[in-house]
PAKE-128708 format. One record per residue: residue number from 1; residue in one letter; z, x, y of N, C-alpha, C in turn. Coordinates in steps of 0.001 Angstrom, whole numbers. Layout:
% residues N
SITE    n  res      n_w      n_u      n_v     ca_w     ca_u     ca_v      c_w      c_u      c_v
SITE  NUM    A        Z        X        Y        Z        X        Y        Z        X        Y
...
END
This chain:
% residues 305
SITE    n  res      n_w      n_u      n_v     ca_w     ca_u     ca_v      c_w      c_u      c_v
SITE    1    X    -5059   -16296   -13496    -4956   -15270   -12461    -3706   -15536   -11616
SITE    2    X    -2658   -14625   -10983    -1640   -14509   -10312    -2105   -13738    -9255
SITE    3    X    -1626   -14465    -8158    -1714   -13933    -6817     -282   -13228    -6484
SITE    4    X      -91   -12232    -6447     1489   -12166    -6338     1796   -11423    -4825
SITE    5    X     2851   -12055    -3667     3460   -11355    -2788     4375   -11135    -3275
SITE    6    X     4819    -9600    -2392     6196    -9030    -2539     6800    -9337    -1307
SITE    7    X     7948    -9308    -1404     8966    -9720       96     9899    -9421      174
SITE    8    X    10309    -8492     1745    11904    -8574     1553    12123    -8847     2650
SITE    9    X    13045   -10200     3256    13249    -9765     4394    12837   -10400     5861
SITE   10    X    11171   -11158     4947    10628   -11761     5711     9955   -13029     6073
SITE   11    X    11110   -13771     5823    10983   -15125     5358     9999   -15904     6611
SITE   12    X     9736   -14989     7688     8716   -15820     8810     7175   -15669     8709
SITE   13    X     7012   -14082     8214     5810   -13550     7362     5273   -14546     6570
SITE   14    X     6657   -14606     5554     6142   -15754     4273     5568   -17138     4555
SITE   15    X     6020   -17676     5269     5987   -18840     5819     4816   -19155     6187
SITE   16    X     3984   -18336     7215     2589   -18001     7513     1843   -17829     6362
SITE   17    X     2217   -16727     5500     1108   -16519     4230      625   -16973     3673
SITE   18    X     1967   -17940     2875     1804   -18798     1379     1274   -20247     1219
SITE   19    X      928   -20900     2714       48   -21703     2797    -1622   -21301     2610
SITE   20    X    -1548   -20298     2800    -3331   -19788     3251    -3430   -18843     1661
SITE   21    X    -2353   -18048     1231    -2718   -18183     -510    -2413   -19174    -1260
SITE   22    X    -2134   -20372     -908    -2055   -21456    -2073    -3956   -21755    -1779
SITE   23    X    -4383   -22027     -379    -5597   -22357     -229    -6633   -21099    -1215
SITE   24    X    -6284   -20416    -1001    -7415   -19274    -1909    -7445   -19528    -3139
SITE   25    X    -5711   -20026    -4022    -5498   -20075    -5233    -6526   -21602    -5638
SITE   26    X    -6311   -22458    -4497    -7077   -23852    -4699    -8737   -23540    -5017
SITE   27    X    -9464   -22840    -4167   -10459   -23061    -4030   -11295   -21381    -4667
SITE   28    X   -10600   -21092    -5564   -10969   -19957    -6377   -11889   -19989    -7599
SITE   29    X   -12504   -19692    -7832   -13644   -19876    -9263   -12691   -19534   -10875
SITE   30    X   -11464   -19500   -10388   -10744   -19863   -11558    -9688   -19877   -11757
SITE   31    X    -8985   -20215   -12441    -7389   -21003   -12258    -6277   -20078   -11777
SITE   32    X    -6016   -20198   -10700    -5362   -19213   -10053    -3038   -19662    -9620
SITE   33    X    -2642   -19213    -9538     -957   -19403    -9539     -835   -18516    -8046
SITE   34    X     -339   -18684    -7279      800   -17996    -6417     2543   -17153    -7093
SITE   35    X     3137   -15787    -6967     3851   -15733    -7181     4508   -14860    -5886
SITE   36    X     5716   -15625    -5766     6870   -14676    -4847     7690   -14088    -5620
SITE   37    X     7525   -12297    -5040     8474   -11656    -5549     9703   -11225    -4756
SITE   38    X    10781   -11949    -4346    11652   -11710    -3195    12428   -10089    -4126
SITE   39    X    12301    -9224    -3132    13173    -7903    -3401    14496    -7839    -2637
SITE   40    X    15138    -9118    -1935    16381    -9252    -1709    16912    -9203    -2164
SITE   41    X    17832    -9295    -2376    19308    -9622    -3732    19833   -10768    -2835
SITE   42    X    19885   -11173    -1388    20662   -12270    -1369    19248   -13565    -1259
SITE   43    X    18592   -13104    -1341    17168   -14267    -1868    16766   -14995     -595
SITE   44    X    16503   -14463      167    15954   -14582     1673    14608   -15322     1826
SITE   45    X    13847   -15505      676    12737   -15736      625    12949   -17461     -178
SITE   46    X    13940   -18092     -830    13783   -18855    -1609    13502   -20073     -960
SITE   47    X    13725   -20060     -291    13870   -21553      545    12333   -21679     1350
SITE   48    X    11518   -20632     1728    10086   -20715     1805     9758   -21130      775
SITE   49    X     9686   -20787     -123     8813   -21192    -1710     9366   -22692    -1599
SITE   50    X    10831   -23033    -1754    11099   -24493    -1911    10973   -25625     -890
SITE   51    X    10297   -24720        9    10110   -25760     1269     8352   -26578      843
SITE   52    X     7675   -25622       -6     6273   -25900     -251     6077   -26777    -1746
SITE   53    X     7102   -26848    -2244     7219   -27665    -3783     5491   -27863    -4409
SITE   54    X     4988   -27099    -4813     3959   -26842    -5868     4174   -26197    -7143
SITE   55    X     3003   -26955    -7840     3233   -26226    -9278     2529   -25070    -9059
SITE   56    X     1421   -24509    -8297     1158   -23496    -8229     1815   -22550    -7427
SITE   57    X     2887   -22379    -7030     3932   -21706    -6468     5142   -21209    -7370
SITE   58    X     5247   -19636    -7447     6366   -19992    -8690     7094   -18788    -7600
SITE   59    X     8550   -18772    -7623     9720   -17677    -7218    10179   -16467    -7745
SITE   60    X    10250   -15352    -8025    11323   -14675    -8726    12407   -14118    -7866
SITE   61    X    13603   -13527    -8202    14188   -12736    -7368    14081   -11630    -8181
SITE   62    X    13824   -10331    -7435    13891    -8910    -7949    15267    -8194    -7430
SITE   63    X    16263    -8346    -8383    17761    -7456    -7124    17206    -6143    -7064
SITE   64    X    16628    -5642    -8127    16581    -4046    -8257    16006    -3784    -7171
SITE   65    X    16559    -2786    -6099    15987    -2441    -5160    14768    -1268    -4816
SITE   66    X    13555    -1855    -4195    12431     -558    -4296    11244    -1768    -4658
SITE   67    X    10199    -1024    -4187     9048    -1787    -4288     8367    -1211    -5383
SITE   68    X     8450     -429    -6267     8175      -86    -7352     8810    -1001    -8578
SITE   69    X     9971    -1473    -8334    10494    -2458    -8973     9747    -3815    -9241
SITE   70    X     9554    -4286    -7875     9348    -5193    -7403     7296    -5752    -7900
SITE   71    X     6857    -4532    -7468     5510    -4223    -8503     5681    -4967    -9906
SITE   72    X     6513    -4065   -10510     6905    -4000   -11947     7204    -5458   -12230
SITE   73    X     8056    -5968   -11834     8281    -7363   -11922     6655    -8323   -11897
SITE   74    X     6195    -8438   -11093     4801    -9111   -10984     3884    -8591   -12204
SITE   75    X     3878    -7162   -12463     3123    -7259   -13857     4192    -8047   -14949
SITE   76    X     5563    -7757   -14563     5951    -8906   -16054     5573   -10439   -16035
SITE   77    X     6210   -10845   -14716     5638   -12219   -14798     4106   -12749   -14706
SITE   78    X     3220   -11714   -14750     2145   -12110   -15441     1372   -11798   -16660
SITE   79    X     2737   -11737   -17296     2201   -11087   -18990     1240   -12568   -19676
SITE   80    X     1133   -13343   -19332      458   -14542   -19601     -852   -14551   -19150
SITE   81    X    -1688   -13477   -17880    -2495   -14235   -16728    -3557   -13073   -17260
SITE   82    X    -5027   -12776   -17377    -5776   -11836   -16738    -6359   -11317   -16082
SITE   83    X    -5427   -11259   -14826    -6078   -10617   -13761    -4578   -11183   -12731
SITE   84    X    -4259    -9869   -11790    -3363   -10086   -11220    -3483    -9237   -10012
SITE   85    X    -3387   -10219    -8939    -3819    -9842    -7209    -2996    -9281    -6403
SITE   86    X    -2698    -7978    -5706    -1560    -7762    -4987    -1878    -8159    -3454
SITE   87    X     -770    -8699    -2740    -1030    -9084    -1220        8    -8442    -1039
SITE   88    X      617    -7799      950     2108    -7510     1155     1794    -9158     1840
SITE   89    X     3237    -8929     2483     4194   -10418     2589     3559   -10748     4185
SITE   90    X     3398    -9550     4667     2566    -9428     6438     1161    -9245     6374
SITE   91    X      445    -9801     5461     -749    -9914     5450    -1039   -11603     5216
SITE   92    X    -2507   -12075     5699    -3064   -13350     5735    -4577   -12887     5172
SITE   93    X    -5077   -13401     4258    -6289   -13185     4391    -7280   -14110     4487
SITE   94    X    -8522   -13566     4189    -9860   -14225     5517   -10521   -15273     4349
SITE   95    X   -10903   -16620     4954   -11729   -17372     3990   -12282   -16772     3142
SITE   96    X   -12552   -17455     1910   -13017   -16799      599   -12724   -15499      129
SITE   97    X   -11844   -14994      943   -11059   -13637      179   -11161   -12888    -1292
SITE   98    X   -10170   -14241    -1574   -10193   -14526    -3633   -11477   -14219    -3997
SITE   99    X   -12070   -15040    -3885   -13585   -14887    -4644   -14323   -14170    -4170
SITE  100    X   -14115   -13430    -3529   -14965   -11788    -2938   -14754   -11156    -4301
SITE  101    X   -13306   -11244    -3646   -12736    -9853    -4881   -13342   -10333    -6655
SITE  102    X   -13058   -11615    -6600   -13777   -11641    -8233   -14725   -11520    -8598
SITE  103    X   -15728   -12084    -7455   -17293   -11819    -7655   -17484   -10338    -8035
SITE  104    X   -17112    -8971    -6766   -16851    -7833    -7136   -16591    -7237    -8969
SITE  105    X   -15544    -8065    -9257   -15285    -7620   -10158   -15842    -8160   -11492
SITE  106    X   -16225    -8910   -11513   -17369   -10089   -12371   -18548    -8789   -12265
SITE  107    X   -18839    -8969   -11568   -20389    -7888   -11307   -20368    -6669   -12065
SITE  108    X   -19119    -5938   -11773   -19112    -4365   -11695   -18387    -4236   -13013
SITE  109    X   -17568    -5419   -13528   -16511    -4827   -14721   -15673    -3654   -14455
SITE  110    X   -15469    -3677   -13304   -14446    -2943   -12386   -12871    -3124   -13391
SITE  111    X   -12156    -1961   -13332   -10599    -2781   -13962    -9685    -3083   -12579
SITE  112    X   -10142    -2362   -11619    -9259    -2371   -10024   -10402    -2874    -8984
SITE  113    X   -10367    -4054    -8005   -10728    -4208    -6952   -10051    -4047    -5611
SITE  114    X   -10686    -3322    -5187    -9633    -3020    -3251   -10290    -3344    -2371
SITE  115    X    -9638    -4013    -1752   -10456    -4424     -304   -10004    -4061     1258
SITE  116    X   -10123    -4088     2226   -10033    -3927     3535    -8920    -4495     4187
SITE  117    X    -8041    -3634     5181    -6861    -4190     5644    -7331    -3605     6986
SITE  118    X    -7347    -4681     7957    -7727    -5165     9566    -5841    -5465    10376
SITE  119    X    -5757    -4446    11077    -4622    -5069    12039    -4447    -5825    13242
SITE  120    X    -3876    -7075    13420    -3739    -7561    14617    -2875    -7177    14978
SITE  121    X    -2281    -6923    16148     -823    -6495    16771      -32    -7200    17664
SITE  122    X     1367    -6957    17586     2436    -7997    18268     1923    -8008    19650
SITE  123    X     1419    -6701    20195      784    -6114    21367     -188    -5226    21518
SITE  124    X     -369    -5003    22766    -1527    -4289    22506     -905    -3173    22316
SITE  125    X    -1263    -1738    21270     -917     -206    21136    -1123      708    22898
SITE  126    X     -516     1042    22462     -276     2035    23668    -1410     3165    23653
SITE  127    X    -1903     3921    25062    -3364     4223    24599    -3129     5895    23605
SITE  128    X    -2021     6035    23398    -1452     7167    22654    -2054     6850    21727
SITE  129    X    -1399     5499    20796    -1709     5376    19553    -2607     4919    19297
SITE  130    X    -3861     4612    20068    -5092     3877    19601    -6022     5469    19499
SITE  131    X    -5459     6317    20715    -6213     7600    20523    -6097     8105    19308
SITE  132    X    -5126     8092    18589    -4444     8849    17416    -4884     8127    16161
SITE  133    X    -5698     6860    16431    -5969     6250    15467    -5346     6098    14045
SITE  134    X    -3999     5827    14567    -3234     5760    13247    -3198     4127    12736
SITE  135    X    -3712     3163    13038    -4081     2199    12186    -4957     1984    11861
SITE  136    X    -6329     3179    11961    -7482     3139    11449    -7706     2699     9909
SITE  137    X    -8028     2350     9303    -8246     2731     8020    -9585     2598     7181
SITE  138    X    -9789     2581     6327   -11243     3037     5439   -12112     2013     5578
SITE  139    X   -13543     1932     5674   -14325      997     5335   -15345     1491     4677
SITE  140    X   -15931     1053     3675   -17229     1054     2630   -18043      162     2277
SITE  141    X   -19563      714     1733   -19974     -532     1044   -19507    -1185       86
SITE  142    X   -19485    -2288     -317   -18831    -2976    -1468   -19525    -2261    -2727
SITE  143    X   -18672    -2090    -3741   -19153    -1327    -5085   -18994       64    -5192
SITE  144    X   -18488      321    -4025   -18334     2042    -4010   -16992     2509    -4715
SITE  145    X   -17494     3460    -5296   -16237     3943    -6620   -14880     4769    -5798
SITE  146    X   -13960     4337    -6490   -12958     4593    -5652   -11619     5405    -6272
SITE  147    X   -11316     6609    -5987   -10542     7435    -6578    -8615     7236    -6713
SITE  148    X    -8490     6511    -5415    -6825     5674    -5251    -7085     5024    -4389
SITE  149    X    -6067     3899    -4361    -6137     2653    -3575    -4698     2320    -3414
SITE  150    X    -4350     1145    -2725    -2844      690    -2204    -3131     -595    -2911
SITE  151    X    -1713    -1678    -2995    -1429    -2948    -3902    -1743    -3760    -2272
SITE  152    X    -1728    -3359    -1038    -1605    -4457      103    -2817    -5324     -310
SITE  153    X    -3949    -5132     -953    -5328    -5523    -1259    -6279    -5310    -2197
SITE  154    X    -5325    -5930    -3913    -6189    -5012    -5065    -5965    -6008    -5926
SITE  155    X    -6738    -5808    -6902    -7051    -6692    -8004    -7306    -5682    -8904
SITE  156    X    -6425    -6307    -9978    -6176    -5293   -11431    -6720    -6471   -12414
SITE  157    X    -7599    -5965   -13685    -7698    -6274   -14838    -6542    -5702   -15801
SITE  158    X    -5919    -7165   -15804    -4489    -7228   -16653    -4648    -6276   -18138
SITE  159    X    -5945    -6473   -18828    -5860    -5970   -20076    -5764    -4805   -20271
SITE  160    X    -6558    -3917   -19036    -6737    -2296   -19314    -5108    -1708   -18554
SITE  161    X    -4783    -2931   -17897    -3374    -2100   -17869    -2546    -2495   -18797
SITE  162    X    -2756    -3202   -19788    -1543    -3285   -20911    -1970    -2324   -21999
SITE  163    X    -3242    -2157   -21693    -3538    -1736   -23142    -3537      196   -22809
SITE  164    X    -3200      353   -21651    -2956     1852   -21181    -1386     2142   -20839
SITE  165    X     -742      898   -20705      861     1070   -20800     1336     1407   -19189
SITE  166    X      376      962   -18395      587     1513   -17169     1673      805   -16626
SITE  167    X     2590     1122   -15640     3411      463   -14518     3777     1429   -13390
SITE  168    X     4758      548   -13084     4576     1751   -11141     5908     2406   -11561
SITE  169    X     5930     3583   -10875     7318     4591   -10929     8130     4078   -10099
SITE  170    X     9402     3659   -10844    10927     3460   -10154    11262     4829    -9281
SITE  171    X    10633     5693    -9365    11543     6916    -8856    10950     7161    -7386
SITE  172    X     9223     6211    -6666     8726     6167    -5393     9175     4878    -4761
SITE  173    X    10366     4324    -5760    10862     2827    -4994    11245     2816    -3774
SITE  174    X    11576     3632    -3393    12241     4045    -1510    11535     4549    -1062
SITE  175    X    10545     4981    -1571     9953     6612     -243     8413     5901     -534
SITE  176    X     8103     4737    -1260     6495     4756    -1107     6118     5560    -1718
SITE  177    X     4626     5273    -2334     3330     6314    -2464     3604     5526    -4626
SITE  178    X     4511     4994    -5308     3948     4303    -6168     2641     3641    -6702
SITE  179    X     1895     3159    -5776      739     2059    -5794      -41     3291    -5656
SITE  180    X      -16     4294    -5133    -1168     6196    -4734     -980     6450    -6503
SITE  181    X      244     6799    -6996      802     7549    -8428     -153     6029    -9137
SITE  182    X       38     4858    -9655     -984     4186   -10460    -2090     4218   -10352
SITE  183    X    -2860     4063    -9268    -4321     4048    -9341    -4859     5224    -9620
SITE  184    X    -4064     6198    -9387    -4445     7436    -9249    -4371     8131   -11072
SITE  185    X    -3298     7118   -11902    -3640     7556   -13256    -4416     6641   -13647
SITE  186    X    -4492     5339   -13092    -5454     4632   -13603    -7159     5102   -14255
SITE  187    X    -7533     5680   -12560    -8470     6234   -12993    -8715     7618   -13665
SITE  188    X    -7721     8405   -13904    -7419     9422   -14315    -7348     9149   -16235
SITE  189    X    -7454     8024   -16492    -7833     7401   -17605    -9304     6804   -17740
SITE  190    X   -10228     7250   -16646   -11292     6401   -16990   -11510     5184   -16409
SITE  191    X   -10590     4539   -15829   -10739     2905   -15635   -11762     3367   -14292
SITE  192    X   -12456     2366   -13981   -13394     2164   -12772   -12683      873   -11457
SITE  193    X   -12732     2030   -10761   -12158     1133    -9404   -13133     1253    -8430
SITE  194    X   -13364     -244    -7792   -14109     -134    -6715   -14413     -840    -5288
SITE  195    X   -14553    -1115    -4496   -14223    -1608    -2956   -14786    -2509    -3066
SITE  196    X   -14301    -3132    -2269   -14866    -5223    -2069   -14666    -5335     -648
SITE  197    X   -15496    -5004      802   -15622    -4692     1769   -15968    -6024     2131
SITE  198    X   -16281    -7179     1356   -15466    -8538     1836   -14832    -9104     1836
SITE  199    X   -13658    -8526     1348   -12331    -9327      865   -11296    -8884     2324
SITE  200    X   -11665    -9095     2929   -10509    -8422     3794    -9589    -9669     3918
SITE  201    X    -7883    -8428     4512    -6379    -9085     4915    -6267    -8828     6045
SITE  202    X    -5489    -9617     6795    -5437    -9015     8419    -4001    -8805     8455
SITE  203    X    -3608    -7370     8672    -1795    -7148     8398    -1516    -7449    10102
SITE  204    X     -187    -8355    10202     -196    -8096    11477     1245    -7215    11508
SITE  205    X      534    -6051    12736     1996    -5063    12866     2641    -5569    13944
SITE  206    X     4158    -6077    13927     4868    -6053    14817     5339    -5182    15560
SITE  207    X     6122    -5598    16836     6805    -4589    17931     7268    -3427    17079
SITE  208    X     8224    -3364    16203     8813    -2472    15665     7907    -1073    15403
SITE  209    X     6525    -1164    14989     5852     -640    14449     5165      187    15054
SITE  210    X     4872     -353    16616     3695      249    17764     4773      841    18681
SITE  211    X     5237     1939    17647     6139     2812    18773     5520     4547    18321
SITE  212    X     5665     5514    19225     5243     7214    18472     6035     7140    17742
SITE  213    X     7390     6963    17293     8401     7174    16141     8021     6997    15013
SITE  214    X     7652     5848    15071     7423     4947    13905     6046     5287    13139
SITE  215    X     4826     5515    14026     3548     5716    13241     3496     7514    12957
SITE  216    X     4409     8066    13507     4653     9658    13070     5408     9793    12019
SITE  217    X     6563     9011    11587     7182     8656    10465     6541     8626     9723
SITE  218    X     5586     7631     9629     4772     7303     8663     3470     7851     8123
SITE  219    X     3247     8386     9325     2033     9853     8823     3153    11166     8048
SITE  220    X     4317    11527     8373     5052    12237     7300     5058    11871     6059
SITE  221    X     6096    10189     6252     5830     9598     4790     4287     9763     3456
SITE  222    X     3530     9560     4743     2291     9460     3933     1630    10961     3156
SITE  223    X     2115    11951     3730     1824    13601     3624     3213    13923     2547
SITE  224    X     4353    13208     2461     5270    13951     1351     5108    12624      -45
SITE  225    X     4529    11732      413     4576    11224     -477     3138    10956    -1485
SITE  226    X     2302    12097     -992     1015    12342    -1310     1016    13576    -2369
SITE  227    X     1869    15014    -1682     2272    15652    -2032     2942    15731    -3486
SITE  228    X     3798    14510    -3986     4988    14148    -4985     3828    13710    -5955
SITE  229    X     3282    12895    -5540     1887    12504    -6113     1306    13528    -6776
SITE  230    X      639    14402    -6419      -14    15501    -7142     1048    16060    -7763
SITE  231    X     1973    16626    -7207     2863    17556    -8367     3199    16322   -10016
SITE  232    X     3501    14771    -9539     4039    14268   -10550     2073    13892   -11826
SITE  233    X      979    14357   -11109      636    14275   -11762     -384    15831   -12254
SITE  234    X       52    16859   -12403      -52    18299   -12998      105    17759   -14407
SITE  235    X     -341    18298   -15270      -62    17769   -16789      911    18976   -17161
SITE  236    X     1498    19910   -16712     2149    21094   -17696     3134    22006   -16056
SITE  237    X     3743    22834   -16609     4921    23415   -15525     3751    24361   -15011
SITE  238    X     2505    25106   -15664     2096    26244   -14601     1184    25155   -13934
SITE  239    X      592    24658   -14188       23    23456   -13378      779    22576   -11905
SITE  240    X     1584    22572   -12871     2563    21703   -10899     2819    22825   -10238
SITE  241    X     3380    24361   -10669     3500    25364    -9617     2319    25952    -8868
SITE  242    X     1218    25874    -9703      144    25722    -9219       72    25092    -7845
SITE  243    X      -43    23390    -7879        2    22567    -7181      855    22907    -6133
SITE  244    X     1781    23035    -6241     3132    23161    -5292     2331    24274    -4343
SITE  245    X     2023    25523    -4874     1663    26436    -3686      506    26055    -3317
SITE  246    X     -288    24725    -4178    -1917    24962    -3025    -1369    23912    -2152
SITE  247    X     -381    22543    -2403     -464    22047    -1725      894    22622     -256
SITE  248    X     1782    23297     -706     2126    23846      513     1362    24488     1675
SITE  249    X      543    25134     1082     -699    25909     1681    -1569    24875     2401
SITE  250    X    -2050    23789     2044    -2502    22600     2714    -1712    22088     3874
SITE  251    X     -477    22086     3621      605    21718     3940     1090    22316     5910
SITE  252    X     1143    23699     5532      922    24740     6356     -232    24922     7592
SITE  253    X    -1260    24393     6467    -2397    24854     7644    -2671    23785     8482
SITE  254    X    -2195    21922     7849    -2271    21112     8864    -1064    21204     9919
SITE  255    X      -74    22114     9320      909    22272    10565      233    23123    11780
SITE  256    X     -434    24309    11180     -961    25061    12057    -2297    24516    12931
SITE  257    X    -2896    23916    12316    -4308    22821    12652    -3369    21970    13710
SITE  258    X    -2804    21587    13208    -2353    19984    14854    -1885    20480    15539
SITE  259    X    -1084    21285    15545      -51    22356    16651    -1232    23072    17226
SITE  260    X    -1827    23308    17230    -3015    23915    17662    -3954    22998    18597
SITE  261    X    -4527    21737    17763    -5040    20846    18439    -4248    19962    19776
SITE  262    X    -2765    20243    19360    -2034    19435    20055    -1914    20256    21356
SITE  263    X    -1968    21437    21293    -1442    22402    22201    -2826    22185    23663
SITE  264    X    -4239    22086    22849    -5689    22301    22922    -5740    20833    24172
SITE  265    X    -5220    19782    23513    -4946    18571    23843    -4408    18701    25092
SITE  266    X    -3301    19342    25102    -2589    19461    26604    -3019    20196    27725
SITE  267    X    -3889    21371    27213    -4412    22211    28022    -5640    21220    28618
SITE  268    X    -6723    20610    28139    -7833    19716    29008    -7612    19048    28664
SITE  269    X    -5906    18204    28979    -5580    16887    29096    -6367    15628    28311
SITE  270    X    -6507    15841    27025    -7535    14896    26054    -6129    14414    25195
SITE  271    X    -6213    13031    25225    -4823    12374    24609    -5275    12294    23323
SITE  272    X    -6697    11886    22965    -7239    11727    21392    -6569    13630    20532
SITE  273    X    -6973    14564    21720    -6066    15804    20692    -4668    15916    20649
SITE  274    X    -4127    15599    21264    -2492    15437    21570    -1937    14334    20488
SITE  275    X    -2926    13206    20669    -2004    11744    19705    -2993    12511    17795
SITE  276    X    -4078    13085    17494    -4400    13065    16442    -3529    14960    15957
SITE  277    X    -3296    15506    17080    -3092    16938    16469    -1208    16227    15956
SITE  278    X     -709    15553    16833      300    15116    16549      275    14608    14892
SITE  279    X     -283    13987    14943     -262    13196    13284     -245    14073    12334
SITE  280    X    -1669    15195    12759    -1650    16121    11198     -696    16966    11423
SITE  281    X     -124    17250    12295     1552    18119    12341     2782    17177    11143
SITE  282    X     2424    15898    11555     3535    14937    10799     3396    15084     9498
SITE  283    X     1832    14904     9361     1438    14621     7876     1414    15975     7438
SITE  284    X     1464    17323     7542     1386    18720     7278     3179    18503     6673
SITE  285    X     3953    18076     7842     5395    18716     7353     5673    17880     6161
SITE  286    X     5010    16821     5701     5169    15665     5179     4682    16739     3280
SITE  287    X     3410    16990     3413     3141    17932     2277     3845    18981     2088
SITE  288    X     3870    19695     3171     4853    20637     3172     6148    20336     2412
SITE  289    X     7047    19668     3346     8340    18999     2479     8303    18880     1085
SITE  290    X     7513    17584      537     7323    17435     -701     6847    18105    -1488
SITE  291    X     6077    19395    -1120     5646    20234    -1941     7118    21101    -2613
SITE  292    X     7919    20581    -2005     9198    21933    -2266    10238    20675    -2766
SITE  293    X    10016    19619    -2837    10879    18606    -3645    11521    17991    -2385
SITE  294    X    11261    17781    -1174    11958    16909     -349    11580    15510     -423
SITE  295    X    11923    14334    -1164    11560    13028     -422    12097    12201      445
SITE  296    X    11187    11847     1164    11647    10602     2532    11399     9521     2130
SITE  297    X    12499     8604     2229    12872     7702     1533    12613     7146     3031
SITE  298    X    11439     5997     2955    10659     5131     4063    11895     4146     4383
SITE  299    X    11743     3441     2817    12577     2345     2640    13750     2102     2427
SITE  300    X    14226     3294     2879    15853     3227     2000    16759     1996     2903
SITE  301    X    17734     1372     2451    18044      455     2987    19923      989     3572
SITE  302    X    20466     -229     4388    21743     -152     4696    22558      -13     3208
SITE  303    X    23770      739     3159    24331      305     1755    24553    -1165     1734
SITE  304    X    24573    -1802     2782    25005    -3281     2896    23958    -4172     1837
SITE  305    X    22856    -3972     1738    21959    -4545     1353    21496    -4088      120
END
């Protein structure tokens, strides 16, 4: 089994992490590896890995830029392993983590396990964004079947993805929503994915993050790159035009829905309608956009880099 982080960038993240996944890899119910996937090109990450000198620690550098790449890479370097764990680089997770997720998947013969991502913050959110609940995210019972999932907290059975030819799209390497497009054919093949509501990671979001800019960004991102998603998976041309107008139409009406709520919000001064009508405005223009071929490229970097 391979535990694999991706990284770019964040060699202080890492530093924190890869002690507390070597401990999971130690004390796991079966032979488990650590892998760093640095997505730098000037290798920002190497000198964490060589500061920890284990055999269960291994390095790669990924130059190709995009986290779809960078994915891709971790299924190669575990063409040897069966079963391969995704963590991001700003996540820590909680005693016995590992063996949540395997037990889960031992049980269920699951081919995908996902588990729970908990945020601590650099600070406390501002009461905008706690109203708006934009770091909310999903919770379930464990075993509950699951239609798409994210790599911050998943466990893949190596075989049903070799033997289905799956990998992540180079073409969501900047804009996100790759890890949405796999699971999403995964099970679109049949495979069974399902929640492990004890495995949780605790992401911690820094300053950068707990600003309105930034979590409205990212409710767009998340709405055009949802959008790209469905059209890239229509099987035929009247099918994606299909798509294109229902999901513009979706698209539309959360513009008209939050602008509405937001407006509703201001009139009896309720910040929960103002900070949530805000979001589905973001995430509306976000479908919207992509329904008509716009992508926002989350990640795009300096040309410098």
């Amino acid at each position: 089994m391979v535990i694999a982080v991706l990284t770019y960038q964040r060699p202080e993240d890492l530093q924190l992490a890869l002690p507390r996944l070597l401990q999971q890899a130690d004390s796991a119910t079966m032979e488990a590896t650590v892998l760093v996937v640095d997505n730098d090109p000037h290798g920002s990450a190497r000198k964490s890995v060589q500061d920890l000198a284990t055999a269960k620690l291994r390095y790669v550098n990924e130059t190709k830029p995009g986290i779809s790449a960078a994915r891709n890479r971790a299924l190669m370097e575990s063409s040897g392993a069966d079963l391969l764990v995704f963590i991001d680089d700003d996540e820590v997770p909680v005693e016995n983590w590992l063996n949540q997720l395997l037990e889960v998947q031992r049980s269920t013969g699951a081919t995908a396990v996902a588990g729970p991502v908990l945020s601590e913050y650099a600070h406390e959110p501002s009461e905008w964004i706690k109203a708006g609940e934009f770091f909310t995210r999903r919770r379930m019972a464990s075993g509950t079947r699951l239609s798409v999932a994210a790599t911050n907290n998943l466990l893949l059975d190596l075989a049903t993805i070799r033997k289905l030819g799956l990998e992540f799209d180079e073409r969501f390497g900047l804009s996100g929503g790759s890890d949405t497009l796999f699971t999403r054919q995964l099970v679109k093949h049949g495979a069974k994915m399902v929640w492990c509501d004890e495995a949780v990671v605790i992401d911690r979001v820094p300053e950068g993050r707990l600003t309105t800019d930034w979590v409205l960004r990212r409710a767009l991102r998340s709405g055009n790159s949802w959008a790209r998603v469905c059209l890239e998976l229509a099987p035929g041309p009247l099918q994606r035009i299909s798509a294109r107008v229902r999901l513009a139409g979706l698209g539309g009406v959360r513009l008209v829905g939050g602008g509405g709520r937001y407006i509703a919000g201001v009139a009896v001064r309720r910040i929960s309608h103002r900070a949530k009508g805000m979001r589905t405005v973001a995430r509306g223009l976000g479908m919207l956009s992509g329904a008509f071929g716009y992508v926002y490229s989350e990640y795009r970097r300096h040309p410098r880099q």
